[in-house]
C-alpha positions as CSV (number, residue, x, y, z in Angstrom):
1,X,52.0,0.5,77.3
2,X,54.6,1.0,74.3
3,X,58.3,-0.1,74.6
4,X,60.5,1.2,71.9
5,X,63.8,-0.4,70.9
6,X,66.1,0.8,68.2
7,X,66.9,-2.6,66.1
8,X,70.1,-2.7,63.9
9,X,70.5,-5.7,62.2
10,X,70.9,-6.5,58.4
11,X,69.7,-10.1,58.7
12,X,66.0,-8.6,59.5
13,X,66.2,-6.4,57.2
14,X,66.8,-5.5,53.3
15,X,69.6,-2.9,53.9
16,X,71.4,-1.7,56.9
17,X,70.6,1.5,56.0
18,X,66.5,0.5,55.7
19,X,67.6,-0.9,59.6
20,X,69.2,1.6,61.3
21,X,65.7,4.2,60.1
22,X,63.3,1.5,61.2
23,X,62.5,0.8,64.9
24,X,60.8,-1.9,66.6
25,X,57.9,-1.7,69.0
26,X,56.1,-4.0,71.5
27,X,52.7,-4.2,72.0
28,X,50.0,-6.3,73.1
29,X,48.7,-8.6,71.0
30,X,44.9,-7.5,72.1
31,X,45.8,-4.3,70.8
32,X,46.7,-5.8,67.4
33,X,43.2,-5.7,64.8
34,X,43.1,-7.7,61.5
35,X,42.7,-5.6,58.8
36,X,39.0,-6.1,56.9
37,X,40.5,-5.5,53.7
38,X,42.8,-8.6,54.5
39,X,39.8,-10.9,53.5
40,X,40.8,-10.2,49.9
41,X,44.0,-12.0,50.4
42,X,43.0,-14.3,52.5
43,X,41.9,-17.2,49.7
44,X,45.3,-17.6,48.9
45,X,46.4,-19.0,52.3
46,X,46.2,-22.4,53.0
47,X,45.8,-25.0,57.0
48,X,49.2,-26.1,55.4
49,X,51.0,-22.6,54.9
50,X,49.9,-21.8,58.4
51,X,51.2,-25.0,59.8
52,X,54.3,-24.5,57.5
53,X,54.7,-21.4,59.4
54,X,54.0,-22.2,62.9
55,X,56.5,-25.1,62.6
56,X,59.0,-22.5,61.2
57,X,59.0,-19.5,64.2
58,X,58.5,-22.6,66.9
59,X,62.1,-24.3,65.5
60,X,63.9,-20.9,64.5
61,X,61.9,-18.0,66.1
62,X,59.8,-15.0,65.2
63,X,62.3,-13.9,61.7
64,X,60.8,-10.4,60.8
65,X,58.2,-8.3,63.2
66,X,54.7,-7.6,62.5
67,X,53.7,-3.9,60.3
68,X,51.3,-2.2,61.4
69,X,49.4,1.3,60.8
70,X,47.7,3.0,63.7
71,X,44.2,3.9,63.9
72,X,41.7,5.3,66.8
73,X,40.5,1.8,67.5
74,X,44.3,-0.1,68.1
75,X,47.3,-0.8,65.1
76,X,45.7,-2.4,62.5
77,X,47.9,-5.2,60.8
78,X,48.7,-4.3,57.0
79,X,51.1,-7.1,57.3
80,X,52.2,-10.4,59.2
81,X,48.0,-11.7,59.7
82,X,49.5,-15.5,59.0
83,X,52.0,-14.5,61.8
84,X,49.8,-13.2,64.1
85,X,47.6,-16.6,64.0
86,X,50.8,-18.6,64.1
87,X,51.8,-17.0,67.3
88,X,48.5,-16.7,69.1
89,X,48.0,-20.5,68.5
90,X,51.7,-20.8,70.3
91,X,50.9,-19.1,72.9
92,X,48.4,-20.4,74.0
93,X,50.0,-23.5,73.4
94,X,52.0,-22.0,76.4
95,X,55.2,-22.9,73.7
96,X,58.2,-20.6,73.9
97,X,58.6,-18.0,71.0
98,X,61.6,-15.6,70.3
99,X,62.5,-13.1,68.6
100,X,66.4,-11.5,68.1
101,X,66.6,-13.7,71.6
102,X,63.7,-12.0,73.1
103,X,61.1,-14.3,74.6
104,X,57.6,-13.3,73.4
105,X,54.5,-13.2,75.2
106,X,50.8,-11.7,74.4
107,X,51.9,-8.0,75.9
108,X,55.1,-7.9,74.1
109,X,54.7,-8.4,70.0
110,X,57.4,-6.7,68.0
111,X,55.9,-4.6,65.0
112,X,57.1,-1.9,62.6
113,X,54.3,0.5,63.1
114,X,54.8,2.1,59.3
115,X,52.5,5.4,59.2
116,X,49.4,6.3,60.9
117,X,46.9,6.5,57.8
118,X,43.8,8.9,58.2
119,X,41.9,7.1,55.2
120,X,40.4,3.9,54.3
121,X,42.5,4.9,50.6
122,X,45.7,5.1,52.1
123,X,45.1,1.8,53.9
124,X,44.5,0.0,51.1
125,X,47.3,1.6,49.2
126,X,49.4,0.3,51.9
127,X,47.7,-3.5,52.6
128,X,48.1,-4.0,48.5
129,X,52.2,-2.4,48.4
130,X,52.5,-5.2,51.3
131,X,51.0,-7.7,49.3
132,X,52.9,-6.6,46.4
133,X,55.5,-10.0,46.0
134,X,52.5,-12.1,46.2
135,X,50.8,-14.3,43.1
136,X,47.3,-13.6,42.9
137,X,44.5,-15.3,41.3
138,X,42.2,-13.8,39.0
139,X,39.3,-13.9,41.9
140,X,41.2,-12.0,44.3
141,X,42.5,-9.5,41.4
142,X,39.0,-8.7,40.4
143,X,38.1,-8.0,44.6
144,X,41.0,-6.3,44.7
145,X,39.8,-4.1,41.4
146,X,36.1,-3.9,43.3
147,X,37.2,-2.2,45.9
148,X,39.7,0.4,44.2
149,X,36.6,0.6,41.9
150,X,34.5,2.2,45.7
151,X,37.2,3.8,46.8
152,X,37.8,5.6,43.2
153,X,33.9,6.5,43.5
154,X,34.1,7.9,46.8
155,X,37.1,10.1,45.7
156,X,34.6,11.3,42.7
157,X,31.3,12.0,45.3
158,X,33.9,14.6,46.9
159,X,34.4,16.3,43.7
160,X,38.5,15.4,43.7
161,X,38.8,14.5,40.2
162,X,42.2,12.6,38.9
163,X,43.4,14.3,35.6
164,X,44.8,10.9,34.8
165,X,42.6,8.1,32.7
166,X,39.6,6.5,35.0
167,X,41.4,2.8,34.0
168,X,44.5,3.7,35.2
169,X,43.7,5.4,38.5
170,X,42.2,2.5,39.5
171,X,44.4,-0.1,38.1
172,X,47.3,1.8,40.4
173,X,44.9,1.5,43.2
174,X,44.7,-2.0,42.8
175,X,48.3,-2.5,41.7
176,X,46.8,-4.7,39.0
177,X,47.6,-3.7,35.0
178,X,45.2,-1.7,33.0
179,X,43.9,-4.8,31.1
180,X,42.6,-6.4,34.1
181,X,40.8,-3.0,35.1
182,X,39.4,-3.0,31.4
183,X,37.9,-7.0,31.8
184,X,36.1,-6.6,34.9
185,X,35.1,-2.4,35.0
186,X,32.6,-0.3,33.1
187,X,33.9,3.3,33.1
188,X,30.7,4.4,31.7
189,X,30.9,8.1,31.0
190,X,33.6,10.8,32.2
191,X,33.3,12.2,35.5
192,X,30.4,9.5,36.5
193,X,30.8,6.9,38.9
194,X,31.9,3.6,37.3
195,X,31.2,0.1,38.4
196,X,31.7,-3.5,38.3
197,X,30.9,-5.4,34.7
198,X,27.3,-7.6,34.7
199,X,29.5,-10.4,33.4
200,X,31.4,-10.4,36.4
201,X,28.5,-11.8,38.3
202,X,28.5,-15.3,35.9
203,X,32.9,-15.6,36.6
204,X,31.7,-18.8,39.1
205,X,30.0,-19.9,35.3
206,X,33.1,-19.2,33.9
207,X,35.3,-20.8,35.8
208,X,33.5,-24.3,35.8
209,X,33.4,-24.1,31.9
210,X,36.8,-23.0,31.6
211,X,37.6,-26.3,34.0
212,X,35.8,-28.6,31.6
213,X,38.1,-27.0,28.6
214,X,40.9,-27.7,30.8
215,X,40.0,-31.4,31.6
216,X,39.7,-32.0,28.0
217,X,43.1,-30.7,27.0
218,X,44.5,-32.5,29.5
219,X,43.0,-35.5,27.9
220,X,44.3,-34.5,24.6
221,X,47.9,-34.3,26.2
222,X,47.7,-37.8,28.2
223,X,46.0,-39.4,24.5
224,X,49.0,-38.0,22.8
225,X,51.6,-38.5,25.2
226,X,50.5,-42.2,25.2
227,X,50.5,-42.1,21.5
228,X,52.3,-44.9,19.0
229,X,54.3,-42.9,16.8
230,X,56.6,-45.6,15.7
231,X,54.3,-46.4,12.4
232,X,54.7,-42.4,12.0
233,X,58.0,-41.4,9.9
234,X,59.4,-38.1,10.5
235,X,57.7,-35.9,7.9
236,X,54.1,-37.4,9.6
237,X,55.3,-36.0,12.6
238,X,56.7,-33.0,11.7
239,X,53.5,-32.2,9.6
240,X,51.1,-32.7,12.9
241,X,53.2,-31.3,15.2
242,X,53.4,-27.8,12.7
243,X,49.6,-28.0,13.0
244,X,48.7,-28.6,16.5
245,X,51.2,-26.2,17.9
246,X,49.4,-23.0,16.6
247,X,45.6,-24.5,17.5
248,X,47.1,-25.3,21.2
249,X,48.4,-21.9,21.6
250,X,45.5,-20.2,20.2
251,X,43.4,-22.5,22.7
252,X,45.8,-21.8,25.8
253,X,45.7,-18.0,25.1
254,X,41.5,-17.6,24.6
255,X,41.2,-19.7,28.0
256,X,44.3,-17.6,29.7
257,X,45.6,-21.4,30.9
258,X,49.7,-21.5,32.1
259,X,50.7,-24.8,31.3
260,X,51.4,-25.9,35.1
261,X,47.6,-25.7,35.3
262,X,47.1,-28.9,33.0
């Protein structure tokens, strides 16, 4: 059974006004489903972000309740899934959790159920706007862009065709720019069904080449940061450094490397 609260209380929240509109509801946590889609995001989390956050609610509480969207088999989670593990392994720890100075349990979970979404579209509209502050890899951006890429299809097999460009439909879908869409997607012809690039299927290829280029430029950066220079005069150094600026950055941009990655 539902128990409805009216919460108003800027510390939870963005904006008093943004509080005073939303309201909180309990519910079971056997009534709470892990969204499928969720998997996508999944690769990013790590044993230590969980523990970071299970340390976290156990010494300060439960800070912001669960979202959730409602659907004919339970609420299904579009966002808090880190949360939800964190307080099902505290329960059944049998450790105390709160929440505004509530005491949780299993029955009583607060969530923010957001909309009750009749399509598998508008639930991955709403997992990827909840994602949104997130940094993503390029792996998860191009499953993100795989699935927009069905989902687009599926819109076409019913005949509802988006005036706007094929790229961009799907790049809003994905919340991803239309550059990425253009790397991993072949539109094929107009009106037709597109699908995922061939060379999409080699990216595990990719990757462990693009690893090797990165090993060896951090072996250029630890030969040269160990470097004598003092037999070097100024000019010498002016000269070399004029010349391997430009290769570096022309090497950094082909591989798409940040320099923390080195």
């Amino acid at each position: 059974m539902d128990r409805q609260i009216s919460l108003i209380n800027n510390e939870e929240f963005d904006s008093l006004d943004k509080a005073k509109k939303s309201k909180i509801y309990f519910l079971c946590l056997q009534d709470l489903k892990s969204n499928p889609l969720n998997q996508i995001y999944e690769e990013r989390d790590t044993k230590e972000d969980l523990e970071e956050l299970i340390l976290s609610i156990r010494e300060n509480g439960l800070q912001q309740p669960l979202t959730v969207s409602k659907s004919d088999t339970g609420y299904v989670l579009l966002s808090g899934h880190r949360r939800m593990k964190a307080l099902s392994r505290l329960f059944a720890e049998k450790e105390e959790v709160k929440y505004n100075g509530i005491v949780l349990g299993e029955d009583n979970i607060p969530v923010i159920i957001q909309y009750v979404y009749k399509t598998q579209e508008e639930q991955f509209r709403a997992l990827v706007a909840s994602n949104c502050y997130r940094h993503l890899s390029k792996e998860t951006n191009m499953k993100l862009i795989a699935e927009a890429v069905k989902i687009y299809n599926r819109t076409l097999s019913k005949g509802d065709l988006d005036p706007g460009r094929t790229r961009d439909n799907i790049a809003r879908l994905a919340n991803v720019s239309g550059r990425s869409v253009q790397r991993y997607v072949d539109f094929g012809k107009k009106g037709e069904p597109v699908k995922m690039k061939d060379s999409v299927k080699n990216e595990t290829v990719q990757q462990a080449e693009r690893k090797k280029l990165m090993k060896r430029l951090a072996s250029m950066e630890n030969y040269f940061t160990g470097m004598d220079t003092s037999n070097y005069n100024q000019d010498d150094l002016q000269k070399m450094k004029a010349e391997a600026i430009p290769l570096i950055n022309i090497i950094m941009q082909r591989l798409d490397i940040d320099v923390g990655e080195l």
